[in-house]
Steps between C-alpha positions, in 0.01 A plus 500: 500500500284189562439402869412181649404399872428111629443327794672143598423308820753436716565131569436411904811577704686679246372859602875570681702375251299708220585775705858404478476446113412853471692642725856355347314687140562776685824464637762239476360389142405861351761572261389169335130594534616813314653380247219235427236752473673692274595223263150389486358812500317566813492856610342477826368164715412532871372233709310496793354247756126423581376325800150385442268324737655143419836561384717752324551657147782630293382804252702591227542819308674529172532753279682466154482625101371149421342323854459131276815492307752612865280185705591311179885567487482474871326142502750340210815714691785238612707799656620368807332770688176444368534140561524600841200700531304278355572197687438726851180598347394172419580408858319775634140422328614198245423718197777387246591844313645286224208371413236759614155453514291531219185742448516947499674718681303699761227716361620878615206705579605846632793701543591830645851675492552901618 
């Protein structure tokens, strides 16, 4: 199982409503969630929330069979759900996930599991 972790910046006054995003992931909109990450193959994603000196962070976590090829189903997706999370998240720190941002994936270092 491949892993991945990043960091985005929040965008200035949109700490609350990121909050809100992720909180309808885990509620009103999970079944959706569910169904998305299956069909693109994600096996686990958490996300969590960073506040740095000067502003605030989201941090993904993704595990899937194939990190690169789920992002890429996910960024050319036109499933109404996904649409949906990926306009909120472009809101949230105006990265557009259907068009995502060149370069490598995070460089994993260590890992420990009992």
């Amino acid at each position: 199982m491949e892993q991945v972790c990043f960091a985005l910046r929040v965008l200035v006054g949109k700490t609350s409503e990121a909050r809100d995003f992720f909180r309808d992931l885990d509620s009103a909109r999970k079944a959706e969630y569910d169904r998305s990450e299956r069909r693109i193959g994600i096996v686990r994603e958490s996300w969590f929330l960073q506040h740095l000196e000067s502003y605030d962070v989201v941090i993904g976590y993704i595990e899937a069979r194939n990190v690169p090829d789920s992002l890429q189903q996910f960024a050319l997706s036109r499933d109404p759900f996904d649409l949906w999370f990926k306009s909120r998240f472009l809101e949230i720190t105006g990265v557009d996930l259907n068009n995502p941002p060149h370069g490598s994936l995070s460089e994993h270092l260590s890992h420990y599991e009992a």
